[in-house]
N, C-alpha and C positions, 0 to 999 in steps of 0.2 A: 400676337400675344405680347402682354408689357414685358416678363421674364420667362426665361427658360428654366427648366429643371437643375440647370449646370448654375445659370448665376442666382436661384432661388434658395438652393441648397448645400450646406456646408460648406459655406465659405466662411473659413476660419481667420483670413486675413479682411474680414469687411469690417471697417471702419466706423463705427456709430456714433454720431454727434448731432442728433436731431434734425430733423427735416428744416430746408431753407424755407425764406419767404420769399417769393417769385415776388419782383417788381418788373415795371415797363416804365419806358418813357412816353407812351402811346396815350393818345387822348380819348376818351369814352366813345367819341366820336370815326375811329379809327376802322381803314376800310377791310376786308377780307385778305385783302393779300398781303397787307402790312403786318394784320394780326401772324398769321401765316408766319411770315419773314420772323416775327418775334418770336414766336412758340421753338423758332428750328437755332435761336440763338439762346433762349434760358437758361442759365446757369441754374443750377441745382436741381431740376425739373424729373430727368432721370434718375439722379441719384435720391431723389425721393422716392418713388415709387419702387424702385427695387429693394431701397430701405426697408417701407413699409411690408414688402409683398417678404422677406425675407423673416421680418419681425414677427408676421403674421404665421407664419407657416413655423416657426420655430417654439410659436404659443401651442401648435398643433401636431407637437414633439419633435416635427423637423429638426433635429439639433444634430452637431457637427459628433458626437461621441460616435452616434453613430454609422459613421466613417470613420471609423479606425481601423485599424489595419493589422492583424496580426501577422508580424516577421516573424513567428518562432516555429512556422510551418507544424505548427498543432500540437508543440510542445508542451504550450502554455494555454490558458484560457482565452478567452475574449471576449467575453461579456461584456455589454452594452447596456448599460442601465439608464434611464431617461428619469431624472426627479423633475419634474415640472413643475417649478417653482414658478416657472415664469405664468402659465395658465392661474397658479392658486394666487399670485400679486395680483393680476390684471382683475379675476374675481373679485377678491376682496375689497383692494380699493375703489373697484368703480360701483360695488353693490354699498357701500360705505357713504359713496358719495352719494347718490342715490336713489336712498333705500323706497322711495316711493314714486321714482318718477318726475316728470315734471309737470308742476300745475299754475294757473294764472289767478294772477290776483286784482281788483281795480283800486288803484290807489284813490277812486272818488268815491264818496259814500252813497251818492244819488242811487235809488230804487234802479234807474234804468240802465246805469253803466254798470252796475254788481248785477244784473239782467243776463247783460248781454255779457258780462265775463264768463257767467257760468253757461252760456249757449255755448262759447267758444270753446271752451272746457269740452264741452260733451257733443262738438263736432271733431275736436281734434282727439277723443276716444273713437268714433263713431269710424277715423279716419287711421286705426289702429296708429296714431300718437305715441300710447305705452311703448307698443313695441319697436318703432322708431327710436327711440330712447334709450331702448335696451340694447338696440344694435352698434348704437350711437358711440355709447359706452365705453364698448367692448376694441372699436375701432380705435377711437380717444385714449383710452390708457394704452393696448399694446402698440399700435403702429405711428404714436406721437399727434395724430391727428386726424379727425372724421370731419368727412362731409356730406351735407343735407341739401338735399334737393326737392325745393317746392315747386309746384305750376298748378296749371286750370285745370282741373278735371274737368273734359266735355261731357264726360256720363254723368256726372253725379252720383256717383255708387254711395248710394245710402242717405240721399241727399244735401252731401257738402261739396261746392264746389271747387275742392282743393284736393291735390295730392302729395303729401308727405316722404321721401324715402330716403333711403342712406346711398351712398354712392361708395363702393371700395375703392379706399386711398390710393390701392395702384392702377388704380382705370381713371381717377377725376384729381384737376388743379386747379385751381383761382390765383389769377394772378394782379399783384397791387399797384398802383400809381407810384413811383420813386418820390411824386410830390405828396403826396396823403397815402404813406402808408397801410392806413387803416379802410379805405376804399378803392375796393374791386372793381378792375376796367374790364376783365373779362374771365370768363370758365369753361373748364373743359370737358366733357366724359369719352375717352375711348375705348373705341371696341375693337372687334380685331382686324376690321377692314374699312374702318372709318373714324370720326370723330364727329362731336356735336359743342358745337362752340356758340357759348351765351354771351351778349352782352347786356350791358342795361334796356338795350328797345329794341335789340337785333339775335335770331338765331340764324347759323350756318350749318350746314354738313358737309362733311368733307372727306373724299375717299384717302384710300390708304396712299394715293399717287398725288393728293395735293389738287386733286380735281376736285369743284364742286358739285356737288348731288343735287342738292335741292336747291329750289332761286329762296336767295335770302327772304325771312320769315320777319315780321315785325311782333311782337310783341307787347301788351301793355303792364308789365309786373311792376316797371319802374325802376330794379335794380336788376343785378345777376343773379338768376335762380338756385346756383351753388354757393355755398354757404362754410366757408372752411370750420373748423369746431379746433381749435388747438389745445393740445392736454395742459399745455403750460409756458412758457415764454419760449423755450428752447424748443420747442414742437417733439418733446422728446417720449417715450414712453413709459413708462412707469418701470420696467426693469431695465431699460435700456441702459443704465448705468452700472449694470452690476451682470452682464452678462459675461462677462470674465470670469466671476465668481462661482455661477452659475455652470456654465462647464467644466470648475473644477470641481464642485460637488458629483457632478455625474460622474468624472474621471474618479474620485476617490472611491463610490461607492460600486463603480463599476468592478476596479482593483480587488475591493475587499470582498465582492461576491467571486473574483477569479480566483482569490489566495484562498476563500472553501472549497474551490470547485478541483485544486490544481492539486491537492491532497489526492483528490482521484489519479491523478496524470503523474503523481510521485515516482517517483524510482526505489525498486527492490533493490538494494543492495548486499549480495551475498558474497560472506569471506570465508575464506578457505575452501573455494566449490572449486570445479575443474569448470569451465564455460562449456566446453561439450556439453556436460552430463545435463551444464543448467537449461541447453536449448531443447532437452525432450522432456521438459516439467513445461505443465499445461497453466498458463496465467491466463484469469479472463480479465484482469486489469493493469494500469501500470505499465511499465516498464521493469526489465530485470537487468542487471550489471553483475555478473560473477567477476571477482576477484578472485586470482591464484592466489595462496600465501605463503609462506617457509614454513618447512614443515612444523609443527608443536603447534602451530597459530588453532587458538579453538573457531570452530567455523558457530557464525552468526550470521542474523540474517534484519536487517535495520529500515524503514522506509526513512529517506528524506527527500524534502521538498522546501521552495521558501516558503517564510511566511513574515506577515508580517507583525507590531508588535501593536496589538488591540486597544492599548490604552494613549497610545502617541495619534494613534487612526481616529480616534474619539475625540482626542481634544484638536485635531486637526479644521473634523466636521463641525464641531461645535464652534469653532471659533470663525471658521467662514458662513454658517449659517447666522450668528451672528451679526457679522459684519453686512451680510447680505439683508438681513434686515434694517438695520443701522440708514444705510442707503436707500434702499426704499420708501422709508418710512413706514412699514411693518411693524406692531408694538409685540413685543417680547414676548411669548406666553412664559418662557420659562423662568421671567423674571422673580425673585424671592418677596412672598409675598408678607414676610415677617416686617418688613420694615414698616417706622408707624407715618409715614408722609403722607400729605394726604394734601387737594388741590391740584396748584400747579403743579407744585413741586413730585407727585403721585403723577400727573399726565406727562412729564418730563423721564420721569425713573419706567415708566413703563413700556416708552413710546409713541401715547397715545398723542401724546401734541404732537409727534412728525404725522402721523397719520393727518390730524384735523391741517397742518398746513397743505399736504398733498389735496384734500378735500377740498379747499377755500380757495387754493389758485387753479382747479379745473372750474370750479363754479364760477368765476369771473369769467371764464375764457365761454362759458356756454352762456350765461344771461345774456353776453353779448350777441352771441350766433341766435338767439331764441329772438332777440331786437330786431336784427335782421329779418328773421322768418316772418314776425309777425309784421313787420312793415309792408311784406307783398304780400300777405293773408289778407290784409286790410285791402292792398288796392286789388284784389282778387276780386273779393264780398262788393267790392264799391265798383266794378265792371259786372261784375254780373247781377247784383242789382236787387236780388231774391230774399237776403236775409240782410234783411236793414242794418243799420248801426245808429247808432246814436248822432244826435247831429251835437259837432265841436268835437266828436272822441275820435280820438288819434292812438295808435299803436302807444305812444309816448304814454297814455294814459294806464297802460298796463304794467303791474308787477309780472316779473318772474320769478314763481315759491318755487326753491328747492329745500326741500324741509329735510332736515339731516338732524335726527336725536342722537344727543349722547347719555346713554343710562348708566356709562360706567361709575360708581361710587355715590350711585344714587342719593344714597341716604347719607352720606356725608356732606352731598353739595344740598340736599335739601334742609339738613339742619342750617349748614351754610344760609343760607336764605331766608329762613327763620329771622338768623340772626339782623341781617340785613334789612328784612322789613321792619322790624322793631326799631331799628335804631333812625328810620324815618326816610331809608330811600327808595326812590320810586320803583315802580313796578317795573318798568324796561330795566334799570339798572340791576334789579334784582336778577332779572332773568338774563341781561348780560353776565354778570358777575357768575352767576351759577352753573354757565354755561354747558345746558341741557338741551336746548334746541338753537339752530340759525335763524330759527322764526319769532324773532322776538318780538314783533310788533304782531302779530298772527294771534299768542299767544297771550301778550298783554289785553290785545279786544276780547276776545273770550273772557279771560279773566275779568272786565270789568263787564261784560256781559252777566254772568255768572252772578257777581256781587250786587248789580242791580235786582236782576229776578230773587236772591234769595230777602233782599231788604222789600222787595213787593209782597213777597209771602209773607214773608212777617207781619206787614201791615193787616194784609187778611186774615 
């Protein structure tokens, strides 16, 4: 197993600062046992994946609140409240980023290569792609980094000869070249009594004791079939910075459901009773405390309990909910909507520009892993021989569309544009400037797709 129960869970003192980037000084060429020798010297190797498996499990309520510990041996409450903030960030922002998936585009206009993009398109459906994407996601915002695992499908289920999957960040690594940090000499996926290590033209397996399993496997992919996806430069994950915050919310709202509940667990206090007389009155709740008092004293009978003070509790949570947004890049909802700002200065006061930056530095970090993917998809199709390609088209020839609209203040960024075209600027700047879609050269062809058909009509 990569963790246990014991370092998976509730460790309050773990230290979160993003997952490392595994470098080697080993050459592509480098033999089993050296790989070997390296894997068992990695720095930061471990402390990734318990990272991640800890991140993961904490999206899945795992959270340290609950491990607390009530010392007041039942005096007091102890409720354990779990607000999963962290689940509704990793949602949002990865459904934001998104919101439709990922699709290919051919940057050449010829009939044959916009042919064969859209074959590609509806073998990497055919090859449940979406839902790779969606798991993708969810790994990339919480545990600071997903990775994708391509190779040959020998069945051809459905007929494409590829298989697409996600690999859990605490079972697979990719480790980089110290000289070209940006390429992969080798990867990993472990299990629990073995490992399966890739390199560019070679697979291995490896038992749990450092023996090998199988005789080395050649390969023709070209590169390393795993595919790291990083959420963002720091490999960090979307709440990963604010989980300090995050269990202080739990801790408040935990408190303030125990200071209703502990009303129940109050103490009776009666004055001027004999305590005898009070231990044969029947309570079915509470606690009772008789007090003797001098004679004349008039007997009363009072509950108290703490409590605390409702309005200090409220701006407590409001001000770390707040800030919990603030850091994330989460936009306001409660922001006041009387103000008359509107643009940037509107995406600024709302939040919505922390969001679109959150958005724009995951989507650089996946065109790129999508670059990769489709580099051994190509030399996949070109070994197996079946569904041609275009001859001179290269992976290089492909777009990577992640189409992400923004419709907030619609109709103000579209007057906006209005205005813009009038005053004689082109259509991409328009649609930059208005910014409503990342697809702006997508939606500029349409557009003048569009304006041509309706000037044909006309003619007719």
């Amino acid at each position: 197993m990569i963790t246990s129960d014991v370092e998976r869970f509730g460790d309050n003192n773990r230290v979160l600062m993003g997952r490392s980037r595994l470098v080697t000084s080993l050459s592509a060429n480098a033999s089993i046992e050296d790989i070997l020798k390296d894997i068992n010297g990695l720095k930061g190797k471990r402390k990734n994946q318990l990272d991640a498996k800890w991140l993961w499990d904490y999206t899945r309520n795992a959270q340290p609140i609950l491990e607390r510990v009530d010392t007041s041996n039942g005096a007091s409450s102890n409720n354990k409240i779990v607000v999963n903030y962290a689940a509704a960030i990793a949602r949002n922002l990865s459904a934001y980023t998104f919101p439709k998936g990922i699709n290919y585009l051919s940057r050449d206009n010829s009939e044959e290569y916009r042919a064969f993009v859209e074959k590609l398109n509806n073998m990497m459906s055919l090859k449940s792609g979406n839902t790779a994407v969606q798991e993708m996601k969810w790994y990339q915002s919480v545990c600071g980094h997903a990775f994708l695992y391509v190779n040959y499908d020998r069945e051809k289920r459905r007929g494409v000869p590829f298989i697409i999957q996600n690999i859990e960040p605490w079972k697979a690594f990719v480790v980089y070249s110290e000289y070209d940090i940006y390429r992969p000499v080798y990867g990993g996926i472990e299990y629990d009594d073995r490992i399966c290590i890739f390199t560019s033209n070679q697979v291995y397996e490896v038992n749990d004791k450092g023996e090998k399993t199988m005789i080395p496997a050649s390969h023709t992919l070209g590169a390393v079939p795993i595919i790291e996806v990083p959420n963002n430069t720091m490999r960090m994950g979307d709440f990963e910075t604010a989980v300090s915050l995050l269990d202080g919310i739990n801790s408040v709202m935990s408190d303030c459901v125990n200071n209703v509940q502990d009303v129940v667990k109050s103490y009776l206090v009666l004055l001027g009773v004999d305590p005898d007389e009070a231990e044969k009155l029947d309570y079915s709740r509470g606690s009772v405390l008789a007090l003797r008092c001098p004679p004349g004293t008039n007997q009363s009978a009072n509950f108290i309990h703490p409590s605390l003070d409702g309005t200090t509790v409220q701006q407590l949570r409001s001000s770390m909910e707040t800030a919990l947004k603030f850091v994330t890049g989460i936009p306001d909802r409660d922001t006041d909507n009387s103000a008359s700002s509107t643009g940037v200065s509107e995406d600024i006061r709302t939040g919505q520009s922390d969001k679109d930056a959150v958005a724009n530095e995951k989507t650089i970090f996946v065109e790129e892993a999508q670059r990769q993917l489709l580099t051994i998809i190509f030399n996949i199709l070109k070994a197996d021989n079946e569904i041609p390609i275009p001859s001179g088209m290269t992976a290089a020839d492909i777009d990577v569309d992640i189409t992400r609209a923004n419709r907030d203040n619609i109709l103000t960024k579209s007057q906006a544009m209005m205005n813009l075209k009038q005053i004689g600027l082109s259509n991409e700047d328009v649609i930059y400037f208005g910014n409503i879609t990342n697809d702006v050269t997508g939606v500029v062809d349409r557009m003048v797709t569009d304006e041509s058909t309706d000037n044909t009509d006309d003619l007719i």
